[in-house]
PQR file of N, CA, C, O and H, with PARSE charges and radii, in Angstrom:
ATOM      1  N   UNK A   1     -47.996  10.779  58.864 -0.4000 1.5000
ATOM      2  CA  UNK A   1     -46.629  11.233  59.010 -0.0000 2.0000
ATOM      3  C   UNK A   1     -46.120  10.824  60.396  0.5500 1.7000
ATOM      4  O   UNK A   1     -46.947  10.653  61.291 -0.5500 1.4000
ATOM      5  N   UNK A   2     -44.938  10.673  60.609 -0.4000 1.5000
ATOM      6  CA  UNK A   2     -44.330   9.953  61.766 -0.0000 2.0000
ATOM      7  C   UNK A   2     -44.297  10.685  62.771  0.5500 1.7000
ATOM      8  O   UNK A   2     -44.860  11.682  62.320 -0.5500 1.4000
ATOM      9  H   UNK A   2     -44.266  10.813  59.882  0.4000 1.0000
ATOM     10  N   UNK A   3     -43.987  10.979  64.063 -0.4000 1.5000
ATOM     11  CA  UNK A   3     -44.059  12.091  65.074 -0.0000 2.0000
ATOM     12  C   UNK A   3     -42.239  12.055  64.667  0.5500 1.7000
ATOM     13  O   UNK A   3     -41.773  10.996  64.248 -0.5500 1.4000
ATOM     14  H   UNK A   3     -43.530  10.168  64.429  0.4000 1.0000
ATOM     15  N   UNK A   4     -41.366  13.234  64.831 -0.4000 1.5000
ATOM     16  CA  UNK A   4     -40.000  13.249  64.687 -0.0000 2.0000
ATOM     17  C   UNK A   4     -39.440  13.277  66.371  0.5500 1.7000
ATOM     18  O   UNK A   4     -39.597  14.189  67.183 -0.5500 1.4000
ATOM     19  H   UNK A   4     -41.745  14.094  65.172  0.4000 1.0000
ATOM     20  N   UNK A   5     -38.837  12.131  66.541 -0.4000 1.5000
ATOM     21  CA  UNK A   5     -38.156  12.090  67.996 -0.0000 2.0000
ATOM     22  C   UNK A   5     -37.390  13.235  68.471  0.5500 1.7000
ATOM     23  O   UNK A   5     -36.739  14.064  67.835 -0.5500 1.4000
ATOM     24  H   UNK A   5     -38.710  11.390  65.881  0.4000 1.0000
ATOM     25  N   UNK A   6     -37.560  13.136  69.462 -0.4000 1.5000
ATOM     26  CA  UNK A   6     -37.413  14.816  70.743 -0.0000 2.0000
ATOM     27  C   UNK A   6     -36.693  13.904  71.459  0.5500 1.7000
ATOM     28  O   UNK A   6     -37.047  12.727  71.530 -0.5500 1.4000
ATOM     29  H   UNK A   6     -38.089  12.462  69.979  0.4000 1.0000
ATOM     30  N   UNK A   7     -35.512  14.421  72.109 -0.4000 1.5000
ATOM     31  CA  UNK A   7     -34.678  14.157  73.302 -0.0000 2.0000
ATOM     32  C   UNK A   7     -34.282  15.484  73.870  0.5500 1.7000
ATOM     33  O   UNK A   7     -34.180  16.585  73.330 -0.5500 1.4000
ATOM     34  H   UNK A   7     -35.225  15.377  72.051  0.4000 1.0000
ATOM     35  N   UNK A   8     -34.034  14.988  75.417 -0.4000 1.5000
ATOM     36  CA  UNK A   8     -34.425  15.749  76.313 -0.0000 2.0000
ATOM     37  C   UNK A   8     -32.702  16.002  76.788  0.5500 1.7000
ATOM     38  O   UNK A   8     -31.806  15.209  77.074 -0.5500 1.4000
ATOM     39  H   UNK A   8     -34.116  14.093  75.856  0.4000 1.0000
ATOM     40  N   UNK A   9     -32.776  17.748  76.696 -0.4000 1.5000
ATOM     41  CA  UNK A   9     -31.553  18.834  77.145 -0.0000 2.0000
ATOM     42  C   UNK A   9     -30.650  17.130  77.720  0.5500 1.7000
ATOM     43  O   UNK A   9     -29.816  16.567  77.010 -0.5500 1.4000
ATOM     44  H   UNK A   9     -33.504  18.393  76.464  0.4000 1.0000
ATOM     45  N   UNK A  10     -31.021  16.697  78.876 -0.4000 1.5000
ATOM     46  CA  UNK A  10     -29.911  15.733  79.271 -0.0000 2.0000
ATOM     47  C   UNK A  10     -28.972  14.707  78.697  0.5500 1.7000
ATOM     48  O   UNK A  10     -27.862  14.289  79.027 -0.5500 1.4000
ATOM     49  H   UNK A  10     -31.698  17.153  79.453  0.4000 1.0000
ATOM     50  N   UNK A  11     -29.972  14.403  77.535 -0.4000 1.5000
ATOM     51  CA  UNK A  11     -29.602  13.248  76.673 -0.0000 2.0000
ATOM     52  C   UNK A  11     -28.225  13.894  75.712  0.5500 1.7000
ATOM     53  O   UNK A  11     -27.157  13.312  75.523 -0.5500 1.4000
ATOM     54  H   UNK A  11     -30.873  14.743  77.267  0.4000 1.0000
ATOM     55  N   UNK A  12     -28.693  15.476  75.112 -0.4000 1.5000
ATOM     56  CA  UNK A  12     -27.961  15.810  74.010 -0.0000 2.0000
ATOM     57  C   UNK A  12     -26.543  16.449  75.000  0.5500 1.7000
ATOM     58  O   UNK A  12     -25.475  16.299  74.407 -0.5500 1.4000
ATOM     59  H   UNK A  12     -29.560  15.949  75.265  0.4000 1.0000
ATOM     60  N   UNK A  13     -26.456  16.949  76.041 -0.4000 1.5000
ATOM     61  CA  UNK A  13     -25.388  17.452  76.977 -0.0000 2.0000
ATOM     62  C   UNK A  13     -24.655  16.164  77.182  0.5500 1.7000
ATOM     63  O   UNK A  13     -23.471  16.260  76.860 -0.5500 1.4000
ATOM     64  H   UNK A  13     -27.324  17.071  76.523  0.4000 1.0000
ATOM     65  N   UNK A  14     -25.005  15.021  77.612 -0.4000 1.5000
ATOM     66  CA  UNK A  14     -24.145  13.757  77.900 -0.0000 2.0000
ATOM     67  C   UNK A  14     -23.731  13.401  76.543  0.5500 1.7000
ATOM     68  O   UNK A  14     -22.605  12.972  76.293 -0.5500 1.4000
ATOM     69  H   UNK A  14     -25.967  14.944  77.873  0.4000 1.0000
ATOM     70  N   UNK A  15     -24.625  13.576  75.687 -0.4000 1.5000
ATOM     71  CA  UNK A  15     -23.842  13.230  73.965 -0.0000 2.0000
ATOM     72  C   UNK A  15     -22.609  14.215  74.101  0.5500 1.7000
ATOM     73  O   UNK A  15     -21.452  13.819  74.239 -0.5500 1.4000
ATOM     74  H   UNK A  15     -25.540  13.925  75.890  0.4000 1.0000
ATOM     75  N   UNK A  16     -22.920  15.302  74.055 -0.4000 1.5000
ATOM     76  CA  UNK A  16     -21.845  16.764  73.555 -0.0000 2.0000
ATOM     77  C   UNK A  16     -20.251  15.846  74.989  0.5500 1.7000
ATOM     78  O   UNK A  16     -19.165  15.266  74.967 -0.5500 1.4000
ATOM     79  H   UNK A  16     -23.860  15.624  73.943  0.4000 1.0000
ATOM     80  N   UNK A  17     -21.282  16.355  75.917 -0.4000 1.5000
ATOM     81  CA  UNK A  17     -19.791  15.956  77.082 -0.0000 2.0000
ATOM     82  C   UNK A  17     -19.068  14.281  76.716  0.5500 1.7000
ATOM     83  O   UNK A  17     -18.044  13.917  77.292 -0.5500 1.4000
ATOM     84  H   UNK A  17     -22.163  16.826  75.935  0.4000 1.0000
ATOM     85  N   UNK A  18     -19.617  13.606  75.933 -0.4000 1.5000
ATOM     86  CA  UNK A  18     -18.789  12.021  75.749 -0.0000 2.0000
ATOM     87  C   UNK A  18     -18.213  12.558  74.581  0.5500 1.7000
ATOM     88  O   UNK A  18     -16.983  12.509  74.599 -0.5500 1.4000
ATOM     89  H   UNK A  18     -20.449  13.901  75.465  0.4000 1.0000
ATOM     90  N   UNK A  19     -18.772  13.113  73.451 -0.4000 1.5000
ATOM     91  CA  UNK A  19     -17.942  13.652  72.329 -0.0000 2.0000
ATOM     92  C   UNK A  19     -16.360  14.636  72.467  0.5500 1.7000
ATOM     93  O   UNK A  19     -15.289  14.604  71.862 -0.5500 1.4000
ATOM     94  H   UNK A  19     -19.772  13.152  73.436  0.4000 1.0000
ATOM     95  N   UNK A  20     -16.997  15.575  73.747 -0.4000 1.5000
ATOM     96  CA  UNK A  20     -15.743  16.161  73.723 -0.0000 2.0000
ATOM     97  C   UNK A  20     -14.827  15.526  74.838  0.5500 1.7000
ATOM     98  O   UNK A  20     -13.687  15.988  74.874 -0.5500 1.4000
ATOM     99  H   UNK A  20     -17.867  15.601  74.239  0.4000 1.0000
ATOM    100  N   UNK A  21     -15.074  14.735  75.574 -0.4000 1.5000
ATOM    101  CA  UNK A  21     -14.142  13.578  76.449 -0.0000 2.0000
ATOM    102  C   UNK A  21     -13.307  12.976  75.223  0.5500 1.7000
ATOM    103  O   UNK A  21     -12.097  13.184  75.311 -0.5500 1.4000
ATOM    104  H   UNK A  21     -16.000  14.359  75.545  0.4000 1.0000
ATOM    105  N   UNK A  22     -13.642  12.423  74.344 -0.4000 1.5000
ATOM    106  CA  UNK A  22     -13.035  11.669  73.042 -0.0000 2.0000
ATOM    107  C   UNK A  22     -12.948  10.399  73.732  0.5500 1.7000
ATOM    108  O   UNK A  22     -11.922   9.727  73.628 -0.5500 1.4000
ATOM    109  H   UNK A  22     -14.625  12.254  74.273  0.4000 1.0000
ATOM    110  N   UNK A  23     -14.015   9.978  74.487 -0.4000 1.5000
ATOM    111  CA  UNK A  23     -13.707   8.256  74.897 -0.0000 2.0000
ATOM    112  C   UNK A  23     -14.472   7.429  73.689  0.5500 1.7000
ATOM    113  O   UNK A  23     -13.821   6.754  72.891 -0.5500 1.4000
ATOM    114  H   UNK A  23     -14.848  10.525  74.572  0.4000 1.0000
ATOM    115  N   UNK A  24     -15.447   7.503  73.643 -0.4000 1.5000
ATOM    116  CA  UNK A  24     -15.538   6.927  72.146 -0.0000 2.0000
ATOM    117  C   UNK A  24     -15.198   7.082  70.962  0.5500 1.7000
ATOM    118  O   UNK A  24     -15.405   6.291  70.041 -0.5500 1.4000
ATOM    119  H   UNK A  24     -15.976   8.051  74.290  0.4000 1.0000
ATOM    120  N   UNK A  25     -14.762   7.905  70.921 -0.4000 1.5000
ATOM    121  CA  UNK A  25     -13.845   8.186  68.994 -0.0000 2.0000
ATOM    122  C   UNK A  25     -14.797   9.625  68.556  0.5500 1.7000
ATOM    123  O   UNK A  25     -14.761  10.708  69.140 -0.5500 1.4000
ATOM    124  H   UNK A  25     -14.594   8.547  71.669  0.4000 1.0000
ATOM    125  N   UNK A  26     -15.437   9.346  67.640 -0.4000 1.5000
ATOM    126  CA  UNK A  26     -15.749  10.428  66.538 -0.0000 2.0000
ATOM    127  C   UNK A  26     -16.817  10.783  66.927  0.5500 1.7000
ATOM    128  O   UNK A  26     -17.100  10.412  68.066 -0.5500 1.4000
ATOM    129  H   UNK A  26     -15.467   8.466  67.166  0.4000 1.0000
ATOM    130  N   UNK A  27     -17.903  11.676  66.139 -0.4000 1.5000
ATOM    131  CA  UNK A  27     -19.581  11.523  66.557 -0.0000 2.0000
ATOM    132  C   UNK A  27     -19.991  11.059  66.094  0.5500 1.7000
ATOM    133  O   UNK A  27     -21.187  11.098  66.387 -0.5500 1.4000
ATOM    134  H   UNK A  27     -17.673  11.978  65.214  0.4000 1.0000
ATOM    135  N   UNK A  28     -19.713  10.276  65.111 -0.4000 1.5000
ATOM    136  CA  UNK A  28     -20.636   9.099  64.594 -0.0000 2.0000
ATOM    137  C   UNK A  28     -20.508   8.144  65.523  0.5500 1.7000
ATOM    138  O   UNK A  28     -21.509   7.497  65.214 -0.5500 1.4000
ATOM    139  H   UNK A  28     -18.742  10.244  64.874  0.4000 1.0000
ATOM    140  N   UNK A  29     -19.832   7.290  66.836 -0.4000 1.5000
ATOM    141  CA  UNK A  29     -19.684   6.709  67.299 -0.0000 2.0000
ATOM    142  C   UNK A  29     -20.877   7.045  68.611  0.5500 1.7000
ATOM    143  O   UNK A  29     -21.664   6.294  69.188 -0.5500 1.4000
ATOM    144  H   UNK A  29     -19.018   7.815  67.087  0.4000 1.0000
ATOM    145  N   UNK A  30     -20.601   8.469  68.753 -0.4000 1.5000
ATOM    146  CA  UNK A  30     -21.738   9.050  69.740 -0.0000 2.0000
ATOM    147  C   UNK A  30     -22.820   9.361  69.520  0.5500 1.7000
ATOM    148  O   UNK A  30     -23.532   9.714  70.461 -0.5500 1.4000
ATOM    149  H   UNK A  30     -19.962   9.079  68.284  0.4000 1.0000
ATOM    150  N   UNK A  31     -23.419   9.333  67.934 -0.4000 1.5000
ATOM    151  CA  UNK A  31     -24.589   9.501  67.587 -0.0000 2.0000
ATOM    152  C   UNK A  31     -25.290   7.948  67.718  0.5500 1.7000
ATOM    153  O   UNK A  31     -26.340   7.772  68.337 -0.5500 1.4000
ATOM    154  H   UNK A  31     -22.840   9.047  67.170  0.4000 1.0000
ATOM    155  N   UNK A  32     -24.698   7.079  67.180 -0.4000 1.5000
ATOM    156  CA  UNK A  32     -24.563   5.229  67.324 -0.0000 2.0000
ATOM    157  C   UNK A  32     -25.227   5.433  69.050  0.5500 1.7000
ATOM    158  O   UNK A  32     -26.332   5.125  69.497 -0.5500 1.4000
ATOM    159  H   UNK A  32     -23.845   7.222  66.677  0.4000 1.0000
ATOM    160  N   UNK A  33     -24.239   5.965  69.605 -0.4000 1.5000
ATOM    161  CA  UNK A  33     -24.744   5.578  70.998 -0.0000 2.0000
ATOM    162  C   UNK A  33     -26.096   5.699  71.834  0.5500 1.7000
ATOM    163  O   UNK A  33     -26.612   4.890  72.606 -0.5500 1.4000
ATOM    164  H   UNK A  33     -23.342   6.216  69.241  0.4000 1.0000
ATOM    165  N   UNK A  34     -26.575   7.197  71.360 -0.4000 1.5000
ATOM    166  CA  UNK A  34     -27.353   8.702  71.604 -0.0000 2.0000
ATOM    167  C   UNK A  34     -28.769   7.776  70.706  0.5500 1.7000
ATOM    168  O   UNK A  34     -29.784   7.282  71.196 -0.5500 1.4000
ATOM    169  H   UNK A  34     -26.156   7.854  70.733  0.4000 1.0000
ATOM    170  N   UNK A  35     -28.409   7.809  69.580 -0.4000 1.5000
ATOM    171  CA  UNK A  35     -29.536   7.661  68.906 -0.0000 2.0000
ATOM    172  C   UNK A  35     -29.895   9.171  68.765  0.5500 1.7000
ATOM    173  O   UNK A  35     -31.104   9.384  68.855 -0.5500 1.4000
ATOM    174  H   UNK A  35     -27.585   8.211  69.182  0.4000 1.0000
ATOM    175  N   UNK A  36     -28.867  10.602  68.501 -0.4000 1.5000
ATOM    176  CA  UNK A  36     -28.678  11.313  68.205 -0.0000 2.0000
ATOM    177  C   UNK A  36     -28.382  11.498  66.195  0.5500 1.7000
ATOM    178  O   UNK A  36     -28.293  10.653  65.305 -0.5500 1.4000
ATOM    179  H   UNK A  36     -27.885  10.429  68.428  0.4000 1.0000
ATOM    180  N   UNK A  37     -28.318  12.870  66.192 -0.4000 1.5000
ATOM    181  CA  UNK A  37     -27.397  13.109  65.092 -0.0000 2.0000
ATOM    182  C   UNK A  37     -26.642  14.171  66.143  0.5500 1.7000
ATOM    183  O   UNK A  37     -27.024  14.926  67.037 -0.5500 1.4000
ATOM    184  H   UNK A  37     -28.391  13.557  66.915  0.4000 1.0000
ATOM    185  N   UNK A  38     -25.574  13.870  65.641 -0.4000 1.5000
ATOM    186  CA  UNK A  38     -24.140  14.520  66.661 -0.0000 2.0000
ATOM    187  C   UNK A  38     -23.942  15.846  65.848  0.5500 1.7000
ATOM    188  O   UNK A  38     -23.805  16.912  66.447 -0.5500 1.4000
ATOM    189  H   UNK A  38     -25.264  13.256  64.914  0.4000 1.0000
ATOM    190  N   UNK A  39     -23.933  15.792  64.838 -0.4000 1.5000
ATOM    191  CA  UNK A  39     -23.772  16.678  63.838 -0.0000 2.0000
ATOM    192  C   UNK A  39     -24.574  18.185  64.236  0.5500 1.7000
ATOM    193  O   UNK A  39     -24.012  19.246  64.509 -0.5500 1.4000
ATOM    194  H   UNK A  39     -24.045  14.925  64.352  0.4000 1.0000
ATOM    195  N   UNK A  40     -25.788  17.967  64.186 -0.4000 1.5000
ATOM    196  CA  UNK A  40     -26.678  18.718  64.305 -0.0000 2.0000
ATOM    197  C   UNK A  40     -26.235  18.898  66.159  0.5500 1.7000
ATOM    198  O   UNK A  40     -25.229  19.550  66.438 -0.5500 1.4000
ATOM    199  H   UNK A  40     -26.244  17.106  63.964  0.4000 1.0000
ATOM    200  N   UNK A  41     -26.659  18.581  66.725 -0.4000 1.5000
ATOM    201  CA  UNK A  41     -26.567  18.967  68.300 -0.0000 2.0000
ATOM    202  C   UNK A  41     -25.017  19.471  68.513  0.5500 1.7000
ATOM    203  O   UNK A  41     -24.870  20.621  68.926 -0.5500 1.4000
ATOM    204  H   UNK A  41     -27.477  18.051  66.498  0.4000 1.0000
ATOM    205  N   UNK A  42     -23.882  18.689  68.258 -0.4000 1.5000
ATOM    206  CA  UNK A  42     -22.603  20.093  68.703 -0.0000 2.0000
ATOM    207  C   UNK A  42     -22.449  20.966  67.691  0.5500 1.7000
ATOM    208  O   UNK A  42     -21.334  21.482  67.777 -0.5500 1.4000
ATOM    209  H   UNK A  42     -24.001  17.754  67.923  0.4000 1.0000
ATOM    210  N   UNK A  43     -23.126  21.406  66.678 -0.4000 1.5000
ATOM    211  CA  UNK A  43     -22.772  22.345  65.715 -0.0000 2.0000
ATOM    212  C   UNK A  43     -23.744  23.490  66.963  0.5500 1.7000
ATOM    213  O   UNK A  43     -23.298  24.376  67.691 -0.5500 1.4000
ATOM    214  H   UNK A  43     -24.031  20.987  66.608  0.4000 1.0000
ATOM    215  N   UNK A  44     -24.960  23.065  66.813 -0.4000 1.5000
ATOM    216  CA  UNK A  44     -25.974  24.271  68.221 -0.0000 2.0000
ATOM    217  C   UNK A  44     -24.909  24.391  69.481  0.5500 1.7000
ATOM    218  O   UNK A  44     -24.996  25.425  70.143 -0.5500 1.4000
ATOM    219  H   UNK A  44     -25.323  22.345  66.221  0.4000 1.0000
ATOM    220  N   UNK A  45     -23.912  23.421  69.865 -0.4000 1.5000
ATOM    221  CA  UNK A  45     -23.370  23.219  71.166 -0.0000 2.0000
ATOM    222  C   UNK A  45     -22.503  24.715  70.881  0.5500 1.7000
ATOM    223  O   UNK A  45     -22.578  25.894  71.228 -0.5500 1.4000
ATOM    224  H   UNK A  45     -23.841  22.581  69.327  0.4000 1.0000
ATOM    225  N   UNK A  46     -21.722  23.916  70.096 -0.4000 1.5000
ATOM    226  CA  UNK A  46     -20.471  24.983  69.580 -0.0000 2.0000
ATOM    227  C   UNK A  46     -21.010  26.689  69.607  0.5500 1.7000
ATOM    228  O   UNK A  46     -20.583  27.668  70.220 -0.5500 1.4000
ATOM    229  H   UNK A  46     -21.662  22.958  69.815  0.4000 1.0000
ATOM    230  N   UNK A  47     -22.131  26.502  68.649 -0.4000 1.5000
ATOM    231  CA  UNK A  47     -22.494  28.402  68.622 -0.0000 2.0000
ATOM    232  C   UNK A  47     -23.259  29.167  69.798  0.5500 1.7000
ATOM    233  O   UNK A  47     -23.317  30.360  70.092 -0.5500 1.4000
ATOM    234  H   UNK A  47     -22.478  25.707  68.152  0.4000 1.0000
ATOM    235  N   UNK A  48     -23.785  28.096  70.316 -0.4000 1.5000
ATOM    236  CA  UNK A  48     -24.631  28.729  71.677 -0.0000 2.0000
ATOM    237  C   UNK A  48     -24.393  28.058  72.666  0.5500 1.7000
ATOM    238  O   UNK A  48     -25.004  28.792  73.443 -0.5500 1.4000
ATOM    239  H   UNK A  48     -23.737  27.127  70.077  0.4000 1.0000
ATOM    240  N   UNK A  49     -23.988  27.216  73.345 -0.4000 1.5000
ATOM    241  CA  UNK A  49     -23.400  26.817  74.039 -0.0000 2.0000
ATOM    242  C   UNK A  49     -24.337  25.992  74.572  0.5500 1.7000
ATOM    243  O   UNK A  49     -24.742  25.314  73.628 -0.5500 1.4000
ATOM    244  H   UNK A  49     -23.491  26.620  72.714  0.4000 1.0000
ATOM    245  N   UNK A  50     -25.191  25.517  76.068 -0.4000 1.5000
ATOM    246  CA  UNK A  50     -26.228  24.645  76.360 -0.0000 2.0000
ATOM    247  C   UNK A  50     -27.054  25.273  75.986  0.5500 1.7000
ATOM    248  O   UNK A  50     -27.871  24.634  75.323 -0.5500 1.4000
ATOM    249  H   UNK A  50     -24.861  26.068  76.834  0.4000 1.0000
ATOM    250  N   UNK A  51     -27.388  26.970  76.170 -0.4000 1.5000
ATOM    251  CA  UNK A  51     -28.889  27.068  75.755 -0.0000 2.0000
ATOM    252  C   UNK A  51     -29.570  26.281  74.619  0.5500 1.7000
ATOM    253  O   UNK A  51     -30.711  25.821  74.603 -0.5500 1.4000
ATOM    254  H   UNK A  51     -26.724  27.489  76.709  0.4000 1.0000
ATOM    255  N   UNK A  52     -28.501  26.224  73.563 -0.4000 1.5000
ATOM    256  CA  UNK A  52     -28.813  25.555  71.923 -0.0000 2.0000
ATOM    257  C   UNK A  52     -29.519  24.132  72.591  0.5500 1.7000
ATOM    258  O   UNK A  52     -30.528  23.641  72.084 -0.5500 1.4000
ATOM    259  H   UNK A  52     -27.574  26.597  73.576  0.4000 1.0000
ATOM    260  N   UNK A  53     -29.052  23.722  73.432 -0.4000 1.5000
ATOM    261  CA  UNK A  53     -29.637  22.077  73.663 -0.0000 2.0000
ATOM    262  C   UNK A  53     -30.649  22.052  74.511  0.5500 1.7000
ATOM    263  O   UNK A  53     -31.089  20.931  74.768 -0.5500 1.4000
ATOM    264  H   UNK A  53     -28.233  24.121  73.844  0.4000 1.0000
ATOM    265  N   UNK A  54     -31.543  23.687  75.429 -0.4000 1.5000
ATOM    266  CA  UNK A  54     -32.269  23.247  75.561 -0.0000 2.0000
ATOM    267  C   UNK A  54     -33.537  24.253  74.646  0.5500 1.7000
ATOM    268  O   UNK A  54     -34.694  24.461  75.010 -0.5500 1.4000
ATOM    269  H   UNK A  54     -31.185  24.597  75.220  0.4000 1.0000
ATOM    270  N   UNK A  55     -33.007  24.637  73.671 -0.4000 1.5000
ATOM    271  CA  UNK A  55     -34.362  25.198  72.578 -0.0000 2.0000
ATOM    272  C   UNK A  55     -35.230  23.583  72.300  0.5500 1.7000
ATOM    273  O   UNK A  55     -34.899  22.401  72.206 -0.5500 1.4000
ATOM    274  H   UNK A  55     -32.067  24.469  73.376  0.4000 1.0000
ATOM    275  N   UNK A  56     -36.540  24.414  72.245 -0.4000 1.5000
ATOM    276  CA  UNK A  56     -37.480  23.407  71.621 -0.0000 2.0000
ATOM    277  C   UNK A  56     -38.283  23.974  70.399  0.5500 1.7000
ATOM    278  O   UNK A  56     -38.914  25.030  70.363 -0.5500 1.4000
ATOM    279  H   UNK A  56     -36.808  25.374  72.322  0.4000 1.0000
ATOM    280  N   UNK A  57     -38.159  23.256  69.634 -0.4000 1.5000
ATOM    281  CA  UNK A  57     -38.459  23.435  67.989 -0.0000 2.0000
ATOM    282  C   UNK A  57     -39.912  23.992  67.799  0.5500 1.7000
ATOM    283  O   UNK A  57     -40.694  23.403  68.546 -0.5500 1.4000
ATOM    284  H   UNK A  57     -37.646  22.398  69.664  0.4000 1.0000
ATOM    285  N   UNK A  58     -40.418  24.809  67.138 -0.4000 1.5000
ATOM    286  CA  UNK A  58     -41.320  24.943  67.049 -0.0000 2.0000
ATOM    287  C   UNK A  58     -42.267  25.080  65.960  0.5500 1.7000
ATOM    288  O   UNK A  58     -42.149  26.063  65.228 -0.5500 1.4000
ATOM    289  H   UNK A  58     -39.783  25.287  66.531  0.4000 1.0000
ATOM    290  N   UNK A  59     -43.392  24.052  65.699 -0.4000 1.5000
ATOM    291  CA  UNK A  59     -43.922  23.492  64.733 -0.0000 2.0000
ATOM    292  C   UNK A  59     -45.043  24.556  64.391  0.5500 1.7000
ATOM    293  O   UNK A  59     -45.840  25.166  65.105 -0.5500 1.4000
ATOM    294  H   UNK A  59     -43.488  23.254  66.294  0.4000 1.0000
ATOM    295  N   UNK A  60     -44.654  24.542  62.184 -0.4000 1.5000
ATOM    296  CA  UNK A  60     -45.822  25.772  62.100 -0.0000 2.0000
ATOM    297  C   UNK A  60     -46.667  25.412  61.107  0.5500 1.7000
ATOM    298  O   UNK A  60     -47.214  26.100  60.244 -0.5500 1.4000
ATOM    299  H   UNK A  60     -44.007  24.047  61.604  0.4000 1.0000
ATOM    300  N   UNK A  61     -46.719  23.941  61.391 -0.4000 1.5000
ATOM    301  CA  UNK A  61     -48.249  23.018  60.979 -0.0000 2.0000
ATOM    302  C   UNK A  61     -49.376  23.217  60.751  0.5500 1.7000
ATOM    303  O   UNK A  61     -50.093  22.948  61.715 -0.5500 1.4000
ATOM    304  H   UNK A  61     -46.275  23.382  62.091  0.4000 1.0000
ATOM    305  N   UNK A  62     -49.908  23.592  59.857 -0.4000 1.5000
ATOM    306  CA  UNK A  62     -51.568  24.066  59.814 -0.0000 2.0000
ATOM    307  C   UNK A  62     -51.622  25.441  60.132  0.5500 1.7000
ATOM    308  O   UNK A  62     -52.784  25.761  60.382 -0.5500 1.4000
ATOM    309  H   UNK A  62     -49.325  23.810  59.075  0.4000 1.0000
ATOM    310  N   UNK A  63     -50.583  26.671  60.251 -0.4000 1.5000
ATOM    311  CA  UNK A  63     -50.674  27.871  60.306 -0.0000 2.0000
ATOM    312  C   UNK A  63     -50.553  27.765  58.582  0.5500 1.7000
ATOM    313  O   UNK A  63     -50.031  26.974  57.796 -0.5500 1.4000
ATOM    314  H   UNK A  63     -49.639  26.411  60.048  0.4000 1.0000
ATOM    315  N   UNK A  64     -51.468  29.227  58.459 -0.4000 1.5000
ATOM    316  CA  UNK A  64     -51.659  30.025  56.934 -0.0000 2.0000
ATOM    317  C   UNK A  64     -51.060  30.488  56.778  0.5500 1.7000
ATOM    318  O   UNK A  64     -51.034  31.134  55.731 -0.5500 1.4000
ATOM    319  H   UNK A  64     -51.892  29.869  59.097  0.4000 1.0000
TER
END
């Protein structure tokens, strides 16, 4: 199985802050950029504000 790419609080805050600048257009334009999904990161932006961008996921792999 593939490892699923992690980007780091800085990466997804400069996504959120170019998205809501509107210098590139839409978030698909900023996900293109990011190598994000935009979708997923300002929907967390929107309800929690940065904390959401810097949670780290936590894997429950091989627990019973």
């Amino acid at each position: 199985m593939a490892k699923k790419q992690t980007y780091s609080t800085e990466v997804k805050l400069q996504a959120v802050e170019l998205y809501l600048s509107g210098e590139l257009g839409g978030y698909r334009l900023v996900a293109d950029q990011f190598n994000v999904h935009a979708t997923q990161v300002m929907r967390a932006y929107k309800e929690e504000g940065i904390d959401a961008l810097k949670k780290k996921r936590v894997s429950y792999q091989g627990i019973i």
